[in-house]
TORLUM-605266 format. One record per atom (N, C-alpha, C, O): residue in one letter; chain; atom name; x, y, z. Coordinates in Angstrom, 2 decimals. Atoms other than C-alpha are relative to their C-alpha. Layout:
 tilo dodo fiza       X       Y       Z
    A    A   CA       X       Y       Z
...
//
This chain:
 tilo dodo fiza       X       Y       Z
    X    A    N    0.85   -1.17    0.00
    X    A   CA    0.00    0.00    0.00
    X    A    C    0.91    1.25    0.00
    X    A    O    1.84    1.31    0.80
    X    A    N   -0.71   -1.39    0.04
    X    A   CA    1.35    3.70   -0.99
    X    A    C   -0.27    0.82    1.29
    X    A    O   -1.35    0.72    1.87
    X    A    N    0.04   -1.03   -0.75
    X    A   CA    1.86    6.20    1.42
    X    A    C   -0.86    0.76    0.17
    X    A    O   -1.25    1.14    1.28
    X    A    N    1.19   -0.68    0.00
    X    A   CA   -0.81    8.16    0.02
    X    A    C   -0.87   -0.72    0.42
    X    A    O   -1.22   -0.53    1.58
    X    A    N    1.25    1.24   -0.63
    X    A   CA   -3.51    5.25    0.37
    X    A    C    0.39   -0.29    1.02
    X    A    O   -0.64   -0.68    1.57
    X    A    N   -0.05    0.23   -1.68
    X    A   CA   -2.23    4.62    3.84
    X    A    C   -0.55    1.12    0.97
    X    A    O   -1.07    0.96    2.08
    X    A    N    0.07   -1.20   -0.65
    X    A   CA   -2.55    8.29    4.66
    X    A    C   -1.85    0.28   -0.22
    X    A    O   -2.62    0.75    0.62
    X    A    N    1.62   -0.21    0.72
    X    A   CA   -6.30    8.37    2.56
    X    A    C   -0.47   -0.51    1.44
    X    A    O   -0.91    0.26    2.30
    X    A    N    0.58    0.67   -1.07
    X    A   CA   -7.14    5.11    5.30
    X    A    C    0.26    0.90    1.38
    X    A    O   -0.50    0.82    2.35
    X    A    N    0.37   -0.44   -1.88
    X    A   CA   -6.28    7.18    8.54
    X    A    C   -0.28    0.96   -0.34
    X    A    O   -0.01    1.72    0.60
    X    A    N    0.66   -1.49   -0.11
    X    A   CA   -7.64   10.21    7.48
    X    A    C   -1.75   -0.75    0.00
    X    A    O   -2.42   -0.35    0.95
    X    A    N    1.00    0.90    0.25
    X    A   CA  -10.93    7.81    6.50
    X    A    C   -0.26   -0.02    1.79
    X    A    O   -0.97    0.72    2.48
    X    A    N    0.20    0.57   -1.58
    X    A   CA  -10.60    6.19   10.20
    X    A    C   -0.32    0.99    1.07
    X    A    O   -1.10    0.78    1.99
    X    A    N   -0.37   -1.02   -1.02
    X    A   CA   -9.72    9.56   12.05
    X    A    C   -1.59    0.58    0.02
    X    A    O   -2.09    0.64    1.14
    X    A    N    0.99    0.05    0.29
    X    A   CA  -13.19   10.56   10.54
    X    A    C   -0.61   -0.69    0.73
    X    A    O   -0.77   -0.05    1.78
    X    A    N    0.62    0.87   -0.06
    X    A   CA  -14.95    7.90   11.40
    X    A    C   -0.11    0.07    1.89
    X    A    O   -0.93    0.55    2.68
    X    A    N   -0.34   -0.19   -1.49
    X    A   CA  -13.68    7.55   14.90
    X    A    C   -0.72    1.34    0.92
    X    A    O   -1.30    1.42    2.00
    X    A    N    0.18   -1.61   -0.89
    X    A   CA  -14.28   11.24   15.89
    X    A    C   -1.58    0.37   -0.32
    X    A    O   -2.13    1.29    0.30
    X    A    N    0.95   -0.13    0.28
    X    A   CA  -17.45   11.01   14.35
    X    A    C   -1.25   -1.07    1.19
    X    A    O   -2.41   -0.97    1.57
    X    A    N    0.65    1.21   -1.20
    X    A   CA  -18.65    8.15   16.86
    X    A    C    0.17    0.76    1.33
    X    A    O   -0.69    1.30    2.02
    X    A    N   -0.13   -0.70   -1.12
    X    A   CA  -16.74    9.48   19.54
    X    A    C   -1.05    1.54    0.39
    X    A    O   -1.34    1.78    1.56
    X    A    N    0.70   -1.09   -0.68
    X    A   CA  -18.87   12.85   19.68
    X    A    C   -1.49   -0.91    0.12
    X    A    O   -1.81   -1.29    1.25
    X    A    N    1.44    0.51    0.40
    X    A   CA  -22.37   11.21   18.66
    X    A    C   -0.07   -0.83    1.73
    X    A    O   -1.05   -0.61    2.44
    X    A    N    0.28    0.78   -1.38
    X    A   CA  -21.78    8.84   22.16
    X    A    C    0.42    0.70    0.77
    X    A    O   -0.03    0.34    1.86
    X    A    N   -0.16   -0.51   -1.37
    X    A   CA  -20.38   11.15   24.44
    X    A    C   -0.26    1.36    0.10
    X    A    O   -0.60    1.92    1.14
    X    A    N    1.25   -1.17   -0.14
    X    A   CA  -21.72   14.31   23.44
    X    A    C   -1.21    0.29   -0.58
    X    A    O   -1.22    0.29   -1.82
    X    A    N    0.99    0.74    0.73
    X    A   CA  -25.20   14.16   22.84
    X    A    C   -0.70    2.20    0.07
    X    A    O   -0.19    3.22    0.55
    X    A    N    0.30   -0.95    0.82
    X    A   CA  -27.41   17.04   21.36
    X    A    C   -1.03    0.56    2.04
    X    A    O   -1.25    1.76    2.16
    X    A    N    0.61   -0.47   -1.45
    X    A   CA  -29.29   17.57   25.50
    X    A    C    1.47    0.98    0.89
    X    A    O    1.35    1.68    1.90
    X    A    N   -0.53   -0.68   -0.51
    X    A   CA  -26.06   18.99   26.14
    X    A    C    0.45    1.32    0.64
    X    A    O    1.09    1.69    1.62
    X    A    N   -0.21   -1.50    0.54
    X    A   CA  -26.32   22.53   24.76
    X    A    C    1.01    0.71   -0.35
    X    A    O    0.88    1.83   -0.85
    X    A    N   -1.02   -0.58    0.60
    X    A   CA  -22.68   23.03   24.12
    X    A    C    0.84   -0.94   -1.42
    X    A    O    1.13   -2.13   -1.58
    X    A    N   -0.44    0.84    1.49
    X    A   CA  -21.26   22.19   20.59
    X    A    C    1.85   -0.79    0.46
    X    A    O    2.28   -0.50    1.57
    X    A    N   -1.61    0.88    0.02
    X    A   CA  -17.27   19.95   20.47
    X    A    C    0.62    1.62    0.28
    X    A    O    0.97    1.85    1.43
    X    A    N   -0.53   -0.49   -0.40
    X    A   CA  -15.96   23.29   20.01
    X    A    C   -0.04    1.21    0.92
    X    A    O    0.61    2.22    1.20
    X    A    N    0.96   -1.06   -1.93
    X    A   CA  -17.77   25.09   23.08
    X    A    C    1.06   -0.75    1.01
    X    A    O    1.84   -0.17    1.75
    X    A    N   -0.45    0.78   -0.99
    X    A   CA  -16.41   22.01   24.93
    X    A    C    1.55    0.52    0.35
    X    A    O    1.83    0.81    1.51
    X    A    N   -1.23   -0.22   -0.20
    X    A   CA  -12.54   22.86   24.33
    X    A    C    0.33    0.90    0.51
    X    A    O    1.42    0.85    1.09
    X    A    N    0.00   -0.96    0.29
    X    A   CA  -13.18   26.26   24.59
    X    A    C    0.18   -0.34    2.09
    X    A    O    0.92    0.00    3.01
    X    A    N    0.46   -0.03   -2.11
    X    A   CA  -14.47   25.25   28.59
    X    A    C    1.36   -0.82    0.74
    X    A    O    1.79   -0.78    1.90
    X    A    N   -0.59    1.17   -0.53
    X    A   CA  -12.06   22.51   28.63
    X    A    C    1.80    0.59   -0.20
    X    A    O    2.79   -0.12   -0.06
    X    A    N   -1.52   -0.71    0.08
    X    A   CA   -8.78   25.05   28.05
    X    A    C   -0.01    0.34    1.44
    X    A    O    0.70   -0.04    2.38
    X    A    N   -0.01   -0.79   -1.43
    X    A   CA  -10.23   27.39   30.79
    X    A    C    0.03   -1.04    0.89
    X    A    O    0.76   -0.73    1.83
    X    A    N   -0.10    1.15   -1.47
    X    A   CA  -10.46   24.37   33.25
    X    A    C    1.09   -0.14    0.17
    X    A    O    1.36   -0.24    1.36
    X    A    N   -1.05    0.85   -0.07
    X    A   CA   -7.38   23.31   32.73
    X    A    C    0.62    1.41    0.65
    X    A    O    1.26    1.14    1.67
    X    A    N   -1.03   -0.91    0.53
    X    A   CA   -5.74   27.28   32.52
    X    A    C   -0.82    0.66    1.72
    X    A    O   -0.18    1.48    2.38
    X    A    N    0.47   -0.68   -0.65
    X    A   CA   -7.79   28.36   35.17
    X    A    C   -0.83    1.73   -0.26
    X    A    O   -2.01    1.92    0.04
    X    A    N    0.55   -0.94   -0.04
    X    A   CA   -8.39   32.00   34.43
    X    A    C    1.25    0.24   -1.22
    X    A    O    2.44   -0.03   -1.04
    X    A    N   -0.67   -0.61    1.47
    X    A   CA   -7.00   33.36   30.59
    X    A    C   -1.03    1.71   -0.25
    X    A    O   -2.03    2.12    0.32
    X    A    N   -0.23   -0.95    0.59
    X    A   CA   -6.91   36.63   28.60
    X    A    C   -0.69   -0.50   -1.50
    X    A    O   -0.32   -1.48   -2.15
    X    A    N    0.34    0.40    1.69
    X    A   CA   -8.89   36.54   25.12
    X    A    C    1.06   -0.44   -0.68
    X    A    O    0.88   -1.54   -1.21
    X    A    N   -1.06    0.05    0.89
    X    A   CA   -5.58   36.61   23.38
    X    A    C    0.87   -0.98    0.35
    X    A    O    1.52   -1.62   -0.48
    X    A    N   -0.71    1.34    0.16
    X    A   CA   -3.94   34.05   25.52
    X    A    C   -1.00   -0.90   -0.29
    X    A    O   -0.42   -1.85   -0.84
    X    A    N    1.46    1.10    0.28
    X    A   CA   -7.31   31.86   25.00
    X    A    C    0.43   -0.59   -1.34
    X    A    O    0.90   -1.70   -1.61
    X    A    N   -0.34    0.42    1.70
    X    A   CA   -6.89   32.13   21.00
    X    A    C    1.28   -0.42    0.07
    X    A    O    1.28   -1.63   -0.15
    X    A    N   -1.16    0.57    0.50
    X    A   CA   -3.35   31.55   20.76
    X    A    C    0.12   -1.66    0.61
    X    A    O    0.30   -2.65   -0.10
    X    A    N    0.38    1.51   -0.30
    X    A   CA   -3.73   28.39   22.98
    X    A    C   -0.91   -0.89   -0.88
    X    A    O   -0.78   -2.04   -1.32
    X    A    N    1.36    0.81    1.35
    X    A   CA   -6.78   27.42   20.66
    X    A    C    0.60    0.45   -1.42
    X    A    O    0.33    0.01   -2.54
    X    A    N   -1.13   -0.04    1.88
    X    A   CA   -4.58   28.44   17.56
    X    A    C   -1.50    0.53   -0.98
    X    A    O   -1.98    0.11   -2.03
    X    A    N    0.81   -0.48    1.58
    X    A   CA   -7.36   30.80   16.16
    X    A    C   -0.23    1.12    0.34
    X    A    O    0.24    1.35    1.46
    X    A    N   -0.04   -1.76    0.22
    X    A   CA   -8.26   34.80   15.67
    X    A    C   -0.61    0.05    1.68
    X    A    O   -1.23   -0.74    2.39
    X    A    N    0.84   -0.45   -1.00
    X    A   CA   -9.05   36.93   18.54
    X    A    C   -1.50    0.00   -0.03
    X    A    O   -2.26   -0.13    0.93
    X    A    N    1.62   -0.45    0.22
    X    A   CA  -12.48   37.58   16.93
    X    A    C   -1.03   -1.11   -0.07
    X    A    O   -2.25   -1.08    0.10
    X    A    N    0.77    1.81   -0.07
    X    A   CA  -13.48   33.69   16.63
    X    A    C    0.04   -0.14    1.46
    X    A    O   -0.95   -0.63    1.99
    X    A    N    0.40    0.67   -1.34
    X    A   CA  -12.63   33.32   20.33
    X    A    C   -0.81    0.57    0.62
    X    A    O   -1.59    0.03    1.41
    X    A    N    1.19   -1.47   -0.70
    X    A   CA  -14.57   36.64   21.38
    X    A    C   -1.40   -0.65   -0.37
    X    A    O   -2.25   -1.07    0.41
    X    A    N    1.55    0.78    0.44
    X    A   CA  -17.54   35.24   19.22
    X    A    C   -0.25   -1.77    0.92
    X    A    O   -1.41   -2.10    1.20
    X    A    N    0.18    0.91   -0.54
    X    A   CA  -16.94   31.76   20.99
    X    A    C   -0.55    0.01    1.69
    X    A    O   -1.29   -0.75    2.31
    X    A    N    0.25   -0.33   -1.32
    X    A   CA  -16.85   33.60   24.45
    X    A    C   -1.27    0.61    0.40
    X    A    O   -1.81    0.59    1.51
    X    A    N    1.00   -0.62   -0.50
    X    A   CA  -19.62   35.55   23.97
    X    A    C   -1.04   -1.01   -0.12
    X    A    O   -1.88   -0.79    0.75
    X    A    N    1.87    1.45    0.20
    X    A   CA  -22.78   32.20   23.03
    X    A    C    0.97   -0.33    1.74
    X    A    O    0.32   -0.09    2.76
    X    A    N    0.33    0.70   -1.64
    X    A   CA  -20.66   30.64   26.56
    X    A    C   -0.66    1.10    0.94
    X    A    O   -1.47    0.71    1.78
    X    A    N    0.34   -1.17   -0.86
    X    A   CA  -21.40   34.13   28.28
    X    A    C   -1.16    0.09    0.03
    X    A    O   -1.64    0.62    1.03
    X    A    N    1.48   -0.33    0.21
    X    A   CA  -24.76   34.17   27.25
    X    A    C   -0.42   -0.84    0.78
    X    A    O   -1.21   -0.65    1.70
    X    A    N    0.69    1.49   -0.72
    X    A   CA  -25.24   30.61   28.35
    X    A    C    0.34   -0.32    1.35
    X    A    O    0.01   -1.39    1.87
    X    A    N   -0.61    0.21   -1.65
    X    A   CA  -23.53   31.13   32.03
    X    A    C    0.85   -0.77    0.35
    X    A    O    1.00   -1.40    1.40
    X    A    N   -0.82    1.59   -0.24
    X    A   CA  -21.09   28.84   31.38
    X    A    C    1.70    0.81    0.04
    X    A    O    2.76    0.22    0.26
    X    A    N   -1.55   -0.66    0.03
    X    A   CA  -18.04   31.83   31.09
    X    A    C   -0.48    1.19    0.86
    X    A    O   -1.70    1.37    0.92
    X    A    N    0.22   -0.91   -0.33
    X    A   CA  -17.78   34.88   33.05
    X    A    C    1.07    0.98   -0.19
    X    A    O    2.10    0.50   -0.66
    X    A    N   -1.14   -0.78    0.65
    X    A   CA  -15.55   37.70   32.41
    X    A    C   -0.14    1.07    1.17
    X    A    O   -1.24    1.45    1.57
    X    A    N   -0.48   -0.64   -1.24
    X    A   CA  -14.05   39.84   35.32
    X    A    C    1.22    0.92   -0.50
    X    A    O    2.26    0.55   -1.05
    X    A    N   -1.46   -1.01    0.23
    X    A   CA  -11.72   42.82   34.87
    X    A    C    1.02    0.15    0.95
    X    A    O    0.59    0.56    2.03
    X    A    N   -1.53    0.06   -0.77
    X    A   CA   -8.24   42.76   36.57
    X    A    C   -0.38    1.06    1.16
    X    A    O   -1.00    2.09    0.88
    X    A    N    0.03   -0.98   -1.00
    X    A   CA   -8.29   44.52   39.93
    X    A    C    0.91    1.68    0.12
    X    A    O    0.79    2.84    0.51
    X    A    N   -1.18   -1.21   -0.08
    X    A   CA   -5.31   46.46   39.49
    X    A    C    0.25    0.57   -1.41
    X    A    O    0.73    1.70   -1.53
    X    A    N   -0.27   -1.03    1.40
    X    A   CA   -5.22   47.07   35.30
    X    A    C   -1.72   -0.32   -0.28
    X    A    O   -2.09   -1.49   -0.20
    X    A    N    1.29    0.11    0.49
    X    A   CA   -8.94   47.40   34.30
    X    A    C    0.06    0.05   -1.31
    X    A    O   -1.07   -0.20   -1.72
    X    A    N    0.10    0.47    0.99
    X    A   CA   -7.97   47.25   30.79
    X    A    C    0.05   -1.83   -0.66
    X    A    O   -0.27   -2.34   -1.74
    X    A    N   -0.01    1.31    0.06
    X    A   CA   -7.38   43.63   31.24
    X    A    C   -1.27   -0.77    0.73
    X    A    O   -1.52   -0.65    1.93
    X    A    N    0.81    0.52   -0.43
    X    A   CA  -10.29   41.44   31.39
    X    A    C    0.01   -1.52   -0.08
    X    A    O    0.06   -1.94   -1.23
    X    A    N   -0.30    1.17   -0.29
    X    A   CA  -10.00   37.87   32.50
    X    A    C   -1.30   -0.76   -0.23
    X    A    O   -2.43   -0.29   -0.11
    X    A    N    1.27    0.90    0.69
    X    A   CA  -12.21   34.79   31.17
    X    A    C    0.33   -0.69    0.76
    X    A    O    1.52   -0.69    1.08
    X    A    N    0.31    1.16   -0.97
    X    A   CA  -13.22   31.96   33.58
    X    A    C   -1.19   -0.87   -0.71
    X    A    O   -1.78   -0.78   -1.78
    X    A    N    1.02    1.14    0.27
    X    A   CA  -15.50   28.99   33.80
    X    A    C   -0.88    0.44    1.48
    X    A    O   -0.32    0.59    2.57
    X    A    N    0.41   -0.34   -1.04
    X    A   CA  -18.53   29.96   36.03
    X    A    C   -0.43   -1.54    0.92
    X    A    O   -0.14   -2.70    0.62
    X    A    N    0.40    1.23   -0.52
    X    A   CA  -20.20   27.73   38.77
    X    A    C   -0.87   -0.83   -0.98
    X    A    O   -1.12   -1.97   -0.58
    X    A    N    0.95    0.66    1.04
    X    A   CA  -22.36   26.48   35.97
    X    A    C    0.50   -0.44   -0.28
    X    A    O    0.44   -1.48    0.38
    X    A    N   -0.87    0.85    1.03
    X    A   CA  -20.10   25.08   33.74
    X    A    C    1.11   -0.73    0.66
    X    A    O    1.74   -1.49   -0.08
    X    A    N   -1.02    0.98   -0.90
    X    A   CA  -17.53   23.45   36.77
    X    A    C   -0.80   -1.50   -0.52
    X    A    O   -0.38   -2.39   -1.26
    X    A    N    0.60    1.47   -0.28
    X    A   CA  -20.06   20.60   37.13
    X    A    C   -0.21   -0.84   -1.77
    X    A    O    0.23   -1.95   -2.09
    X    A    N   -0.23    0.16    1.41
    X    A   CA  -20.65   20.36   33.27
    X    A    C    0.86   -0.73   -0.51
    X    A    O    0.74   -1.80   -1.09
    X    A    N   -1.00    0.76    0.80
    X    A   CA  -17.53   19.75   32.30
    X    A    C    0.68   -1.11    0.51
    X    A    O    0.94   -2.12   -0.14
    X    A    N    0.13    1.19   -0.45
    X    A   CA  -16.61   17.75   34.91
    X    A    C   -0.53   -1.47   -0.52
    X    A    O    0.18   -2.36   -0.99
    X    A    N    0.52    1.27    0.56
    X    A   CA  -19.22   14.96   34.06
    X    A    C    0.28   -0.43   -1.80
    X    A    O    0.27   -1.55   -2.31
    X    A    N   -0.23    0.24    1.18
    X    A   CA  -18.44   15.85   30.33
    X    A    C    1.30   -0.79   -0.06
    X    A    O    1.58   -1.12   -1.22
    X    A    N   -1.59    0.19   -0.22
    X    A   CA  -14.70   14.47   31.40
    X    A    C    0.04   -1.07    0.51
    X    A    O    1.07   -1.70    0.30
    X    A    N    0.26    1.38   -0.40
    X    A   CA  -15.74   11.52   32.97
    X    A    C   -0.72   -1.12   -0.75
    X    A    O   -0.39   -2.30   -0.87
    X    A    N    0.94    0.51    1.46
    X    A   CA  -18.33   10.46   30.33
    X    A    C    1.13    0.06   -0.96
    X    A    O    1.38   -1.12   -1.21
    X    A    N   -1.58    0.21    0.95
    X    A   CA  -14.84   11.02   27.78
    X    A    C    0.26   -0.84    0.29
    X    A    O    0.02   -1.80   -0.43
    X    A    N   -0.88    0.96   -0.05
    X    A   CA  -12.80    8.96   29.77
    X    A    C   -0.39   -1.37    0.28
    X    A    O    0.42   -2.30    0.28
    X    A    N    0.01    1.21    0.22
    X    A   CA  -15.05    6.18   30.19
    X    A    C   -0.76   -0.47   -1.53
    X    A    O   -1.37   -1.53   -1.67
    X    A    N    0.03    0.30    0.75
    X    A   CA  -15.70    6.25   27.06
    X    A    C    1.40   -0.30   -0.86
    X    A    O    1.26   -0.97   -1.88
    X    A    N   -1.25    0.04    0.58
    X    A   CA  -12.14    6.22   25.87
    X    A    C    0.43   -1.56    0.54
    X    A    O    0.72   -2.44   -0.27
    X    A    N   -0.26    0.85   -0.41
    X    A   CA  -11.43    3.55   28.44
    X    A    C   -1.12   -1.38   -0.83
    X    A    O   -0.57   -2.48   -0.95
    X    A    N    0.21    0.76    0.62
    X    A   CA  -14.24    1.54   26.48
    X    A    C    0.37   -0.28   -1.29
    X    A    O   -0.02   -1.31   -1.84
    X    A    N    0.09    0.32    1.43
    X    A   CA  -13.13    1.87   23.12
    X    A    C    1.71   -0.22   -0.09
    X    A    O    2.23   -0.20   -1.20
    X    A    N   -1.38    0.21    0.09
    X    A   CA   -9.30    1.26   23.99
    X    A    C    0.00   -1.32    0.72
    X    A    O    1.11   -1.78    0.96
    X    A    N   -0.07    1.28   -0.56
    X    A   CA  -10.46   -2.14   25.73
    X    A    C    0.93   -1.15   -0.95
    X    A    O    1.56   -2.06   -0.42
    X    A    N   -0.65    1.25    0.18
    X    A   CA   -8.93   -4.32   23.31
    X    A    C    1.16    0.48   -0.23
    X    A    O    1.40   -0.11   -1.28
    X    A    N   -1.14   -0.10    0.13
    X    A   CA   -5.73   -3.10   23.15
    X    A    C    0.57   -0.03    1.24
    X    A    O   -0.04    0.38    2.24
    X    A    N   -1.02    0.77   -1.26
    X    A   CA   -2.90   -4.40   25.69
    X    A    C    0.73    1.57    0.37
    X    A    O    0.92    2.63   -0.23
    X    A    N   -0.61   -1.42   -0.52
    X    A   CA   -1.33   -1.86   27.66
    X    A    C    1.14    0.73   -0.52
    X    A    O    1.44    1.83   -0.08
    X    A    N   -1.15    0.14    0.58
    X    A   CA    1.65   -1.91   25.54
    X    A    C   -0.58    1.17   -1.33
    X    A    O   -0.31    2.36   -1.48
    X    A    N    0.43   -1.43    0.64
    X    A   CA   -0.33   -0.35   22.63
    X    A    C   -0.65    0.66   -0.09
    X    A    O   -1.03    1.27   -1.09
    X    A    N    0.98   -1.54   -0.11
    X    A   CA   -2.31    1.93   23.80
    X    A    C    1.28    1.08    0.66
    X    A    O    1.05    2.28    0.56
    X    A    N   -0.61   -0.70   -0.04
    X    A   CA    0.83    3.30   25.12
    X    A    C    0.75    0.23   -1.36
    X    A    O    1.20    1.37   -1.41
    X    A    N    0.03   -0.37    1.08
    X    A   CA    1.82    3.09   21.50
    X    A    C   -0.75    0.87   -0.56
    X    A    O   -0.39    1.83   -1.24
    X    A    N    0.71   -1.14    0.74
    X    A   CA   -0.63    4.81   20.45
    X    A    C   -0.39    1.56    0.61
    X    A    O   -0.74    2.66    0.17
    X    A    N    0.02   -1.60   -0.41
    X    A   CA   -0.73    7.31   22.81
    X    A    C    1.46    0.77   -0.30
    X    A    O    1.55    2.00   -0.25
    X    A    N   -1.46   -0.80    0.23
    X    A   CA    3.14    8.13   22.02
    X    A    C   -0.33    0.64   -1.47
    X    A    O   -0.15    1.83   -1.69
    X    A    N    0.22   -0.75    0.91
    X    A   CA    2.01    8.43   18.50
    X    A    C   -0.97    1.27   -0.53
    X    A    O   -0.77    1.94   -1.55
    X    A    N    1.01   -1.00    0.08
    X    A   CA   -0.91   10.82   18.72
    X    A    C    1.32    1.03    0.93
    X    A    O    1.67    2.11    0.46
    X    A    N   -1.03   -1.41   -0.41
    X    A   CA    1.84   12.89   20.93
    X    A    C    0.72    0.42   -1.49
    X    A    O    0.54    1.14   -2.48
    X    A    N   -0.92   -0.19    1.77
    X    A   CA    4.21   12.75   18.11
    X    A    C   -0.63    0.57   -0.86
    X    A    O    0.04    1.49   -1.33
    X    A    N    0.98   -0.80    0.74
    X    A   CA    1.51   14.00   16.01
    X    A    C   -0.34    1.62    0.57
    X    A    O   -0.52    2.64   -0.10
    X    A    N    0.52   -1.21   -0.73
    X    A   CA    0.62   16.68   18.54
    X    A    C    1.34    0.55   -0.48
    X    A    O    1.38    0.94   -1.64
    X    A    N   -0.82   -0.90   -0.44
    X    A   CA    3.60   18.18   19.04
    X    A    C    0.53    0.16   -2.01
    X    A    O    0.77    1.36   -2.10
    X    A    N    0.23   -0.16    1.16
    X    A   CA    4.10   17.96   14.64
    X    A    C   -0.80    1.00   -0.56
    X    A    O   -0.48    1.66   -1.55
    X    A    N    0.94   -0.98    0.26
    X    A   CA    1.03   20.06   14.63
    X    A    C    0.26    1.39    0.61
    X    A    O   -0.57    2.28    0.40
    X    A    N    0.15   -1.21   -0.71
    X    A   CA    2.24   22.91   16.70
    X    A    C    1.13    0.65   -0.53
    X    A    O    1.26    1.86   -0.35
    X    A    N   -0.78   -0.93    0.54
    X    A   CA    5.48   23.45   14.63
    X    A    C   -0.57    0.30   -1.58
    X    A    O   -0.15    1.23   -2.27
    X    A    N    0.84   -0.32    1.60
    X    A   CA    3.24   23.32   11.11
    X    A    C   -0.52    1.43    0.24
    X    A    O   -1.15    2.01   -0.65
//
């Protein structure tokens, strides 16, 4: 098999996969779309960001993340607080609404991950998690 047709099949699979994966673990009762979720699931991780560090972490325009911040803002799921000491700086969070949210959204992931990595031996799923790094970190000097 060519390189290309190898590359066709995991682009095919990667599809396929990610297409399952949302349909079972995020379901349409949720109210936030995949990329709402990341958006919640940076700030969790970052604790409290800056529009501009937000986008550059999410690798997209200030004006896409502003538009992303403002549907969570609406929906109570972000809140936005101005710096005590520079009031030109206004800081983005995850409110009490959206803690519990993402939470269960993160647990619902990982046992879903943990079901769909059942048949593989511990050996390669650490394979495959080295290669999705390898990939990651590929994607951030492109």
């Amino acid at each position: 098999m060519s390189r290309t047709s190898k590359l066709e099949e995991l682009d095919r699979v990667f599809v396929e996969v990610s297409r399952f994966f949302i349909s079972q673990w995020l379901n349409e009762d949720e109210q936030i779309s995949p990329k709402q979720f990341i958006v919640l699931r940076v700030l969790y991780d970052v604790k409290r960001s800056t529009v501009s560090e937000l986008a550059s972490i999410l690798r997209q325009s200030n004006s896409a993340t502003t538009i992303a911040l403002n549907r969570l803002v609406k929906a109570n799921y972000i809140e936005r607080v101005r710096d005590e000491h520079d009031r030109r700086i206004v800081w983005v969070t995850l409110s009490e609404k959206a803690v519990p949210l993402l939470e269960n959204l993160l647990e619902r992931r990982r046992a879903l991950m943990a079901d769909l990595t059942e048949s593989l031996t511990d050996e390669e799923l650490d394979q495959f998690t080295y290669f999705l790094m390898k990939m990651n970190r590929a994607s951030r000097l492109a």
